[in-house]
C-alpha positions in Angstrom: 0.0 0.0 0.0 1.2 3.6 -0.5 1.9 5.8 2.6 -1.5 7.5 1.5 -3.1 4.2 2.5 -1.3 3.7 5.8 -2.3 7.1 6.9 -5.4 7.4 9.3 -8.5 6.8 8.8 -8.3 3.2 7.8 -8.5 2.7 3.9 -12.2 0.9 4.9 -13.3 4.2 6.7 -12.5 6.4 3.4 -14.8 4.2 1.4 -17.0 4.2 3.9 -17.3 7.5 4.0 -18.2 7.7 0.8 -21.8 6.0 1.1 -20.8 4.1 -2.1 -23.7 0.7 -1.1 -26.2 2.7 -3.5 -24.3 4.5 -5.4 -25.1 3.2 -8.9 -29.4 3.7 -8.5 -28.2 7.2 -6.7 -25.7 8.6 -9.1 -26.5 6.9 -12.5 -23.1 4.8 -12.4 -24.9 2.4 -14.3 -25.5 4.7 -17.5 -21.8 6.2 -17.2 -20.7 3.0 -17.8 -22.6 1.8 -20.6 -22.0 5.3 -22.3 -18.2 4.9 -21.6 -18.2 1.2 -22.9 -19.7 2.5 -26.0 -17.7 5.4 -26.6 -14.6 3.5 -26.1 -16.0 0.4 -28.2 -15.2 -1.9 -25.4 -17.7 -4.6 -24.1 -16.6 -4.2 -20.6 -16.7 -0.8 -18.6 -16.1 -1.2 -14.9 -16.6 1.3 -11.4 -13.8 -0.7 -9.2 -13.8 0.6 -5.7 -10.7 -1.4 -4.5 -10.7 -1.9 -0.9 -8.2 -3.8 2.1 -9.0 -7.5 0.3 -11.8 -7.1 -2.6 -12.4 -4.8 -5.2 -16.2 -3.9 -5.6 -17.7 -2.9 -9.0 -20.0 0.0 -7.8 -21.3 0.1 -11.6 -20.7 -2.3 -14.7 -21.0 -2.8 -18.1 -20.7 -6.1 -19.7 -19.9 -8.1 -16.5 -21.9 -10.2 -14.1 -19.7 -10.8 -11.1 -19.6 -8.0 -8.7 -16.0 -8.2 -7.5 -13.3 -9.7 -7.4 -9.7 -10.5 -5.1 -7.9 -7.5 -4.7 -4.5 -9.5 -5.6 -6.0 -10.0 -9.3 -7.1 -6.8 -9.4 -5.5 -4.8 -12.7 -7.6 -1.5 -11.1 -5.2 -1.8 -7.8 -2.8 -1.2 -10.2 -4.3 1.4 -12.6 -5.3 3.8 -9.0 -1.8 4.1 -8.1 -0.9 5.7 -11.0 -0.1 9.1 -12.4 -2.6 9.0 -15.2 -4.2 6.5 -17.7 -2.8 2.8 -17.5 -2.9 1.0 -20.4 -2.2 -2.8 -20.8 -2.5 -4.0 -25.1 -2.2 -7.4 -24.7 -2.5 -8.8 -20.9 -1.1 -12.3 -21.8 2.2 -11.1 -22.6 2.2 -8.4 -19.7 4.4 -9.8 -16.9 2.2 -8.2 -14.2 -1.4 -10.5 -15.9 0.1 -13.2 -18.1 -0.6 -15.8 -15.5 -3.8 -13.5 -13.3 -6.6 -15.7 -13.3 -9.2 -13.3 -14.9 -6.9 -13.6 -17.9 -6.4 -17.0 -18.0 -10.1 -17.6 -17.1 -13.2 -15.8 -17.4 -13.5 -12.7 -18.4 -10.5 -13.3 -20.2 -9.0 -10.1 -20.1 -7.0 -9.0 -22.7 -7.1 -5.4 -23.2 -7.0 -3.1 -19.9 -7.5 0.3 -19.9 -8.0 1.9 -16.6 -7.9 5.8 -15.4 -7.3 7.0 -11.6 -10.4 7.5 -9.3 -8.1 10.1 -6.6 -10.0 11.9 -3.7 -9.4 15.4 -3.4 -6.7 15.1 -1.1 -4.9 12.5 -2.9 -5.8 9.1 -1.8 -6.6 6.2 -4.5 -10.2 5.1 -4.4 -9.9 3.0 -7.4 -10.0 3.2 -11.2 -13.0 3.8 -13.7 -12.0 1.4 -16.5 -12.9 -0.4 -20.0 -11.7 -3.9 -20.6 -11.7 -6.0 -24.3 -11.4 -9.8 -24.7 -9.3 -9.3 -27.5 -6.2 -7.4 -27.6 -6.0 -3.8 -28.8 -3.2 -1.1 -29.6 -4.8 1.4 -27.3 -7.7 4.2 -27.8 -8.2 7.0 -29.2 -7.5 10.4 -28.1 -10.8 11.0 -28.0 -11.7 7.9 -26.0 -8.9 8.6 -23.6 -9.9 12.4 -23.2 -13.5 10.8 -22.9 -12.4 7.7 -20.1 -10.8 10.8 -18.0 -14.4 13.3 -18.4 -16.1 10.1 -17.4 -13.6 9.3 -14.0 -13.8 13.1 -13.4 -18.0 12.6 -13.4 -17.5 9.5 -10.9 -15.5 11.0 -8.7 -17.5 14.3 -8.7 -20.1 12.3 -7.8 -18.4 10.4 -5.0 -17.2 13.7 -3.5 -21.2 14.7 -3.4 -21.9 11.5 -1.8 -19.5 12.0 0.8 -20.5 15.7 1.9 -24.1 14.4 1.7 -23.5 11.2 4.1 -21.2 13.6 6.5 -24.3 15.8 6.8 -27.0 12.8 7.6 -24.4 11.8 9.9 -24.2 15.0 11.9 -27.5 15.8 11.9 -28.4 12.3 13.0 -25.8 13.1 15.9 -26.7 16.3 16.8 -30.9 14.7 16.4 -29.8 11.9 19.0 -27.8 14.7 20.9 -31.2 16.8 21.2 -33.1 13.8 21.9 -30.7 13.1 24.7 -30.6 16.4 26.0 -34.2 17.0 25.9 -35.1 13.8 27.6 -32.5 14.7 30.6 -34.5 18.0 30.6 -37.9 16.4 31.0 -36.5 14.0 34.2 -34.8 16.7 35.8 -38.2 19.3 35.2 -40.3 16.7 36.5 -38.0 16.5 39.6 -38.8 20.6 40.3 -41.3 21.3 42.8 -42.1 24.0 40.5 -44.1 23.8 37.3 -41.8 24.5 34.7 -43.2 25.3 30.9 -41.8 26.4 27.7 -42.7 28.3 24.6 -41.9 29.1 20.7 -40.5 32.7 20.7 -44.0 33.7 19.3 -45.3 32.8 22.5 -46.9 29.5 21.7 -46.5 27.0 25.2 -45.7 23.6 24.3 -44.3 21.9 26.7 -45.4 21.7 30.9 -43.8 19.5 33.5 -45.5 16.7 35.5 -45.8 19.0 38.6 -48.6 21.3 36.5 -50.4 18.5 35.2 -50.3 17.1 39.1 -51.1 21.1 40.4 -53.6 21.7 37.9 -55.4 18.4 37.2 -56.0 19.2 33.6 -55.3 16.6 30.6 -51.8 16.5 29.5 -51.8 19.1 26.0 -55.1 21.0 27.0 -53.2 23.8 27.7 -50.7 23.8 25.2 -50.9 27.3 23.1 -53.1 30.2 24.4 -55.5 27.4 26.6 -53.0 28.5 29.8 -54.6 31.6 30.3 -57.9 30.4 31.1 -56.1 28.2 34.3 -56.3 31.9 36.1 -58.6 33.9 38.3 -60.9 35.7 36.4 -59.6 38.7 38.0 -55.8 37.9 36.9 -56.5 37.2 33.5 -56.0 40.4 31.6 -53.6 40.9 33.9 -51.4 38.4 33.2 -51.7 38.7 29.4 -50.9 42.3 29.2 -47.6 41.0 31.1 -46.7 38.3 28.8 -47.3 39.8 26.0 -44.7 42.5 27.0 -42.3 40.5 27.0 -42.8 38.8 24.0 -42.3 41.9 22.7 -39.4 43.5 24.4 -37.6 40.2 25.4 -38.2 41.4 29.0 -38.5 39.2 31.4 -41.7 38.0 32.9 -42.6 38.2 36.3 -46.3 38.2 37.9 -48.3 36.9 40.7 -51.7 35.4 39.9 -54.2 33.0 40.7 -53.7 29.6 39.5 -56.4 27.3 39.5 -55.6 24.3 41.5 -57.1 20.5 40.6 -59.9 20.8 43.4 -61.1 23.8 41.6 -59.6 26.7 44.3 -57.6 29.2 43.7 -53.8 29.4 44.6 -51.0 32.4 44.7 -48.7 31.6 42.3 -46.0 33.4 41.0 -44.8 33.4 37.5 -41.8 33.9 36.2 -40.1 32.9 32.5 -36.6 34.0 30.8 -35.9 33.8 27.2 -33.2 32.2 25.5 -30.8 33.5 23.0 -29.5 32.3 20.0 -25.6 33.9 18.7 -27.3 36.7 17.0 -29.5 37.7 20.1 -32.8 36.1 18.3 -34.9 34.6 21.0 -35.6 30.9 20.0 -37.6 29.6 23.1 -38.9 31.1 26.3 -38.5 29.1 29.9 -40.3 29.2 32.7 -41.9 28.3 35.7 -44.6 28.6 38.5 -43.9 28.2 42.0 -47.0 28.2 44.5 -46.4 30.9 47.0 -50.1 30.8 48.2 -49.1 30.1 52.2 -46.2 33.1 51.8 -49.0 35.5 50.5 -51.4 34.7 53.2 -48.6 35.2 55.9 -47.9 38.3 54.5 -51.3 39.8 54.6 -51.8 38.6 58.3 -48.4 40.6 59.1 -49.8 43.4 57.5 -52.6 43.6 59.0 -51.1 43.3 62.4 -48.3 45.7 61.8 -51.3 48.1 60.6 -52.9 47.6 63.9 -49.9 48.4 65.9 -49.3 51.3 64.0 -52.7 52.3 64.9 -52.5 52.0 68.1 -48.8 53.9 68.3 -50.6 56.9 66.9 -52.9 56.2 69.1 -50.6 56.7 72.4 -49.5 59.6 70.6 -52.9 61.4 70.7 -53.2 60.0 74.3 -49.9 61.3 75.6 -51.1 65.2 73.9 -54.5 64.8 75.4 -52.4 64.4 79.0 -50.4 67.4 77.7 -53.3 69.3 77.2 -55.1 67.9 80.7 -51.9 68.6 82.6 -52.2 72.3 81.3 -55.4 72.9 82.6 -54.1 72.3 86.1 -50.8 74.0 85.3 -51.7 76.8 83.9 -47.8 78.0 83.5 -46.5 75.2 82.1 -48.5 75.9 78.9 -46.0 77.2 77.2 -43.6 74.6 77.7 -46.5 72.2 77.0 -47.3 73.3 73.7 -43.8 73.1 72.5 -43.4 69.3 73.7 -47.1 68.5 72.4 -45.4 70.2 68.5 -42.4 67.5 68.8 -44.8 64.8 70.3 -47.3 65.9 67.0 -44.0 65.9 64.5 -43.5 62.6 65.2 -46.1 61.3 64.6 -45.9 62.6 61.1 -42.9 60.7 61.1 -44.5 57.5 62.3 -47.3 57.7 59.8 -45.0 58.6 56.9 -42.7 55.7 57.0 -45.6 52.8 58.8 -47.0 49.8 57.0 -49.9 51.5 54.9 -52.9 49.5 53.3 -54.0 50.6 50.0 -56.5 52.7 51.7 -54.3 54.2 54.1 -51.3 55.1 51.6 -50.8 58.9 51.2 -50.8 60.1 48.1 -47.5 61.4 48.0 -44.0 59.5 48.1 -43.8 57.2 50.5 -40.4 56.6 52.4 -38.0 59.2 50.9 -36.8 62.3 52.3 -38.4 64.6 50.0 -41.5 63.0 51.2 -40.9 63.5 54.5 -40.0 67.3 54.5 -42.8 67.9 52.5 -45.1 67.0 54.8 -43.4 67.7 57.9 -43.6 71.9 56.1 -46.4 71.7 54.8 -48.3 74.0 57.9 -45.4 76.7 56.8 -46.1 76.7 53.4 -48.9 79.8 52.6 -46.8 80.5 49.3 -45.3 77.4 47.0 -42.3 79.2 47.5 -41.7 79.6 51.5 -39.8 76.6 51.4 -38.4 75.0 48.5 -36.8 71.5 48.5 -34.4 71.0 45.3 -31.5 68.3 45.1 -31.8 64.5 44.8 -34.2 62.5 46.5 -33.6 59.3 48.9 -35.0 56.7 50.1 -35.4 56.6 54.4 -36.7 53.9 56.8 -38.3 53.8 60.2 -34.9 54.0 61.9 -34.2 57.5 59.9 -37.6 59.0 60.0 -37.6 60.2 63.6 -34.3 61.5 64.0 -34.7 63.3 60.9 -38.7 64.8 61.6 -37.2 66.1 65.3 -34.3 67.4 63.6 -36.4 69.7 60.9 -39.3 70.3 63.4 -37.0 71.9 65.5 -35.0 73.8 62.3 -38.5 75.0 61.3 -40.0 75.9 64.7 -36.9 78.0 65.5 -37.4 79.7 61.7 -41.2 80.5 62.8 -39.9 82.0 66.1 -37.3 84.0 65.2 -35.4 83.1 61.7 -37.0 83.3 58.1 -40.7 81.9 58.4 -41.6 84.7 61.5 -41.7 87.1 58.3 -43.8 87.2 55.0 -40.8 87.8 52.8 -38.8 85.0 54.7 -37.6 81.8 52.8 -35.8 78.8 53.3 -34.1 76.8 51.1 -33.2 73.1 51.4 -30.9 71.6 49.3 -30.1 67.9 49.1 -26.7 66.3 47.4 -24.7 63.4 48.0 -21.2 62.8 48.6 -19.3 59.2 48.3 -20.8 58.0 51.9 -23.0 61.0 52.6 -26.2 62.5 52.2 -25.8 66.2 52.6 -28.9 68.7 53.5 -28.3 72.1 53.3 -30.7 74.6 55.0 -30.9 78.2 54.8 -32.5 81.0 55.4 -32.9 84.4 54.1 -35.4 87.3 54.3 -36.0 87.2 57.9 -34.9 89.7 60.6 -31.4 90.7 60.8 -29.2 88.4 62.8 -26.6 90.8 64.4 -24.5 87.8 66.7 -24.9 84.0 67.0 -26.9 83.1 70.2 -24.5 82.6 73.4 -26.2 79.9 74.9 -27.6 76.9 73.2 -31.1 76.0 73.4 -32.6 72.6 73.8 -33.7 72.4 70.4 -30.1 72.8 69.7 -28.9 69.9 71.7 -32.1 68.1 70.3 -31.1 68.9 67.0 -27.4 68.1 67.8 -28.4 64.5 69.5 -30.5 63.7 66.3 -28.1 63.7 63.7 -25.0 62.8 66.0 -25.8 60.3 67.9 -29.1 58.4 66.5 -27.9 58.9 63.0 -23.7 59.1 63.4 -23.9 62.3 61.2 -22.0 65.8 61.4 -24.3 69.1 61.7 -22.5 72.6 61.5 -24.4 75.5 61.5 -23.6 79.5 60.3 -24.7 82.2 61.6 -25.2 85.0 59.2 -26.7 88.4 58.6 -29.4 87.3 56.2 -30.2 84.3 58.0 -29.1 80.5 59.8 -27.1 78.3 57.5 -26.7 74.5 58.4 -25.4 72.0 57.1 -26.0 68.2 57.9 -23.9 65.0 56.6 -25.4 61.9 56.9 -24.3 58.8 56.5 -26.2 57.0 53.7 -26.2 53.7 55.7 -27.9 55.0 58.4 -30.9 57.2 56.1 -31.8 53.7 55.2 -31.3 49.6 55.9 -30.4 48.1 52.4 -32.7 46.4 49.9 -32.6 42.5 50.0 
């Protein structure tokens, strides 16, 4: 064999490659060969295909047996050659004088026999034409016509190949998706979610044992738009208004809804599905799944509702404690100054309390809820006869329950002390509050302007001060400077941004 022989893959997995078993019904081999043996005036034309022990006559002309030994073959030599072999008289050729098909049937005489070469240079055999009586050779013609004719065999072969290569790898990557999908299925039907699929239009085709188990439908009645109808009647429009969002964004979905369990109830359920990409970014299915969260929702209302009530009955005490206040005045008739000014910080925070407490959907206010803005707003809002008294401009931020007081006794007092004395004790007064961020801090800036001339900072510090002071310092772990000048107070407050709010899970 030639070293292109003994290279890998085995000679028997070339021609295997090949697909050559129906070649000759596939191709036409059968009329290349009769055309061949007529141009060429021979009675024999042969397609050998000569492999590790046989040659194989993919196509014949004149000849009954379909192969024969490779050691009498004459194509075993022809293939191995630079171009066309040519044997006159085989009886007095050294190589055939004593080969058995010349001494016996077919009684070769004349052998003529062209290459059949792969692409990359290894032998596959010859196309040839064989007389039973010797011959000086062909034609031109014939021989230019013998080398068309190999050229349209091994065209042919080449075709065959690239075609069998591609049956083979899509039967691979077909068993490969077969596999893959059927590992998908066990391990879905292992979830204790439902799990379901769709086309990218949308279209579900596919839902895990745990919905048919949850729902008690019949497997495939709720394959394409029949899903929708498994919801509350309420959830419905809903639900498709959400979906079909993000079929058309590629968002993903997220909802909760009522799912309709198998003893007819209805469950919380919440819904959730990601789509997946192709190279280009085109969505070519959608995943998802639905996990029952029915128990979780009904825990969560019941904490609502008791959080609600003890926020109820907090601003409750507050009332109670004023309505002391105000009893303990009546008896102390000079203490009502001093009273009034506690029952103001007692009143602010409750403003607080109620800005930043569980709300229902009733009891929501209708402006921001938990965010400073929010909270100044309403916390000024009794100083505000003109939109511009006090203007708020900067970024806003979000605050909890841990901020909210600090903060309300910290701007009660600011604003109490600017009705007293400062900006808001005159019509043309203003203040100004200003809120930026640093890389750890929130900053609020406060000043005022238009009031009554301030001639010298006060020489002793009041308790709203020290209120004030306590408030941002110590509950908070802030900084508070403040500047006294002609036109009005000027302070200054840096916050630490961990403390304005917990973070978000």
């Amino acid at each position: 064999m030639t070293s292109a022989e003994n290279s890998t893959p085995s000679r028997s997995a070339i021609l295997e490659a090949h697909d050559l078993e129906n070649a000759p019904e596939d191709v036409g081999f059968d009329e290349l060969t009769s055309f061949t043996a007529a141009l060429c005036q021979t009675p024999i034309c042969l397609v050998s295909i000569v492999g590790d022990t046989m040659q194989h006559f993919i196509a014949k002309q004149g000849l009954d047996v379909s192969g024969t030994p490779r050691e009498t073959s004459f194509c075993a030599h022809a293939m191995l050659g630079a171009g066309l072999m040519v044997v006159p008289d085989a009886t007095k050729d050294p190589r055939f004088a004593d080969n058995p098909l010349v001494t016996g049937e077919p009684m070769i005489r004349f052998y003529a026999g062209t290459p059949l070469v792969t692409d990359d240079g290894f032998p596959l055999g010859s196309l040839c034409v064989i007389d039973r009586v010797p011959r000086a050779g062909l034609t031109p013609l014939q021989e230019q016509g013998l080398r068309v004719m190999a050229a349209q065999v091994m065209t042919a072969m080449g075709f065959r190949k690239k075609t069998k290569i591609q049956r083979t790898n899509e039967a691979v990557a077909k068993q490969a998706l077969s596999e893959t999908e059927q590992k998908f299925r066990i391990l879905a039907d292992t979830m204790p979610q439902m799990v379901w699929s769709t086309l990218p239009d949308g279209h579900h085709d596919y839902y895990n044992a745990r919905w048919y188990e949850f729902t008690g439908v019949p497997e495939g009645s709720t394959d394409g738009e029949g899903w929708n109808g498994m919801f509350h009647p309420d959830d419905q429009d809903g639900a498709w208004e959400r979906w079909r969002h993000s079929l058309r964004t590629g968002e993903p979905y997220e909802i909760e809804y009522r799912l309709r369990a198998a003893d007819g109830g209805y469950r919380w359920t919440l819904g959730r599905a990601l789509p997946i990409r192709d190279a280009e970014g085109r969505i070519t299915r959608w995943f998802g799944t639905c996990t029952d969260i029915h128990e979780q929702k009904l825990l969560m209302e019941q904490r609502e509702m008791v959080s609600q009530e003890l926020s109820h009955r907090i601003k409750n005490i507050f009332s109670v404690i004023n309505g002391l206040i105000g009893l303990s005045t009546r008896v102390h008739p000079q203490m009502k100054g001093l009273a009034d000014e506690l029952r103001s910080r007692i009143m602010s925070l409750g403003k607080a309390h109620d800005f930043v407490r569980p709300h229902s959907a009733r009891s929501r206010p209708s402006a921001t809820q938990a965010t400073l803005k929010g909270l100044l707003d309403k916390l000024l809002s009794a100083y505000q006869s003109d939109p511009r008294r006090i203007l708020i401009t900067g970024r806003d931020c979000r605050i909890d329950d841990r901020a909210a007081t600090p903060l309300a006794l910290t701007f009660h007092e600011l604003a109490t002390n600017a009705a007293k004395y400062g900006a808001l004790s005159t019509l043309e007064g203003r203040v100004a509050i200003d809120i930026s961020e640093s890389a750890e801090d929130v900053v609020i800036g406060w000043s005022e302007s238009g009031g009554p001339t301030i001639d010298l900072a006060p020489s002793v510090e009041g308790f709203g001060s020290k209120l004030i002071e306590l408030s941002v310092s110590n509950q908070l772990g802030g900084r508070i400077s403040n500047t006294w000048k002609p036109g009005g107070l000027h302070v200054v407050a840096a916050i630490p941004k961990s403390s304005m709010s917990r973070p978000t899970p």
